[in-house]
N, C-alpha and C positions, 0 to 999 in steps of 0.2 A: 441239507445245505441249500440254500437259499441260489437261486440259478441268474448267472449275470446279468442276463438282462431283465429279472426284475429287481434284483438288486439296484442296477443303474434308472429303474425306472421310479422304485422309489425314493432314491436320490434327486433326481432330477423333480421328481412334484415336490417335495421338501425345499429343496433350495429356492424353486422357485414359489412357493409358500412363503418363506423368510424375506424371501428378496422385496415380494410386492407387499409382505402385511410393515415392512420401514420404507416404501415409496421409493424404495430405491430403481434408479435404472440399471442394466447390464452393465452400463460403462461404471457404472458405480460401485458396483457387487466387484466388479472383476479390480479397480484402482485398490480397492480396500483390501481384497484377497492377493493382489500382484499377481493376477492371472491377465490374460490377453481376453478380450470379449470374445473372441472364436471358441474356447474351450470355455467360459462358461455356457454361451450358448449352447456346447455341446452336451453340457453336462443337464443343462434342462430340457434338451431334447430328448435326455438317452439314449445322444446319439455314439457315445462312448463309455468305456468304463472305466472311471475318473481313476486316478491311482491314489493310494494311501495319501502322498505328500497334497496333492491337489484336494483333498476331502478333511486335510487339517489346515490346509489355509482356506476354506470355505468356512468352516467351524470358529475356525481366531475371529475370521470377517464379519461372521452374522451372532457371534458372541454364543454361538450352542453350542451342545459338547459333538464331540463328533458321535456317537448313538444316537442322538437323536435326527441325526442326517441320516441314518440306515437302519432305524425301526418305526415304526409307526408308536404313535402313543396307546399310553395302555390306564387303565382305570385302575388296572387290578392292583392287590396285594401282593401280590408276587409273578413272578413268570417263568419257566421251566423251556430251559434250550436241552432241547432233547437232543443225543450225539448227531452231530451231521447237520445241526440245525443252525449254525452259526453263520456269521456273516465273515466272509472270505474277502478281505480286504486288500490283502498284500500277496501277489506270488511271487515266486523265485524263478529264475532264466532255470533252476533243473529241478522244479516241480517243489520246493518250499513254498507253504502260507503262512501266512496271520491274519487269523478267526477271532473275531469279535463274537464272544460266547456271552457274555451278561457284561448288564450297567446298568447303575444305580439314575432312577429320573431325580436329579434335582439341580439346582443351580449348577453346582457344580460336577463334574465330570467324572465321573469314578469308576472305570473298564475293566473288565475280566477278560485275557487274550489266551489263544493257543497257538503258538510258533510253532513250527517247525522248518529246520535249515538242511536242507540238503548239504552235504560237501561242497567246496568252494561257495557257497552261497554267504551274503552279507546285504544289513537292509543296515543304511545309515540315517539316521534322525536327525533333523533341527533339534536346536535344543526350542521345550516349551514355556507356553505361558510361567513366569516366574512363581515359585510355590510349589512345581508339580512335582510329584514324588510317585515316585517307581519303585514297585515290589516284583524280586524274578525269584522263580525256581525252579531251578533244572529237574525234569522228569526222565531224559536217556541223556545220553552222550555228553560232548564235549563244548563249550558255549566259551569263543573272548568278548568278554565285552571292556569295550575302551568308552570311556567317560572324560570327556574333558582332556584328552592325549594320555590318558594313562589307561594301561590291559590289567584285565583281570581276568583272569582262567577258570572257569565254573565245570564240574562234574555233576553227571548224576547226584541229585540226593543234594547239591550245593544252594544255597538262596541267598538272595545279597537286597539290602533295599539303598537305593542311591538319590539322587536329586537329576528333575527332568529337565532343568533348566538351563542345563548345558549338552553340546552337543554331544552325540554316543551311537558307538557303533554296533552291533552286532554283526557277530560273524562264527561261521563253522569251517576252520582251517583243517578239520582232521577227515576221518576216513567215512567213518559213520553220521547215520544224521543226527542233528543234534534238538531236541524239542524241550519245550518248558513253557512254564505259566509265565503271563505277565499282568500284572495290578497296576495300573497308572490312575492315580489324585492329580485331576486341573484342576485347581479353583478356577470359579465362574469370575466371568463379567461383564458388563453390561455392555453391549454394541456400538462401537465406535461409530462416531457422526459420520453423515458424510464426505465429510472435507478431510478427516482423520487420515494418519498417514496410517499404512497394515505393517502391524509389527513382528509377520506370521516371518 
């Protein structure tokens, strides 16, 4: 598993890679992403470790998938996330993740994740760039997921594929933790100007 602060320190030279190769300034990175200049600064300093929601409105802002803000680029053919070798993006107040385990380099955005929710635990989403499309399958326990205001109840062994374009919740209301895969399709696009209002 990839260790926080070099997690946040390769985040922070990426971002700020994208930022200066479109001339942008801080106050511009951050109007686009709807962040305050304070945290993005913070986030090119690695002087924190930016959370999930803030590392998908850096991604909307600078027009990349979010992988490529937390791995370095690679030449090869293929690449092999060995267990425990993932990027740990999202924890939970009682010890749940989401691991960015594999993604595909190309325009577009295409994630392989590993959840895991603790009891009481819940991560709620924006909905995404229009288009995105989400593949889940439960690997233990019990998973609601609400889409757009409406619940759906997943088991072990259950898989659903739904649209990202609306907001959705996850959440583990039961006893046990609840883990699964998740597959998210963004299509790409190209970097909003910078006058551009962020639609993250």
């Amino acid at each position: 598993m990839h260790r926080p602060e070099d997690l946040a320190r390769a985040v922070g030279d990426r971002v700020k890679h994208e930022r200066l190769s479109r001339q942008w300034t801080l106050d511009d990175l951050a109007q686009a992403a709807g962040l305050s200049r304070r945290v993005v600064v913070n986030v090119e300093q690695a002087a924190t470790n930016p959370s999930l929601a803030t590392l998908l409105r850096l991604s909307e802002a600078l027009g990349v998938g979010l992988p490529s803000l937390v791995e370095p680029p690679t030449q090869r053919t293929f690449r092999v996330t060995h267990s425990g070798e993932g990027s740990p993006l999202w924890r939970g107040e009682h010890g749940g993740r989401g691991v960015l385990v594999a993604n595909a380099d190309t325009p577009d955005a295409l994630e392989l994740w590993d959840w895991t929710l603790q009891p009481g635990e819940s991560r709620a989403s924006e909905a995404h760039r229009p288009g995105t499309r989400e593949m889940l399958q439960m690997r233990e326990g019990t998973l609601t997921l609400q889409i757009d205001g409406e619940n759906v109840e997943l088991t072990t062994g259950d898989a659903i594929s739904f649209v990202g374009d609306r907001p959705h919740t996850y959440s583990n209301q039961h006893v046990h933790p609840a883990r699964f895969c998740l597959a998210v399709f963004e299509p790409g696009a190209a970097p909003p100007s910078r006058t551009e209002d962020s639609h993250a």
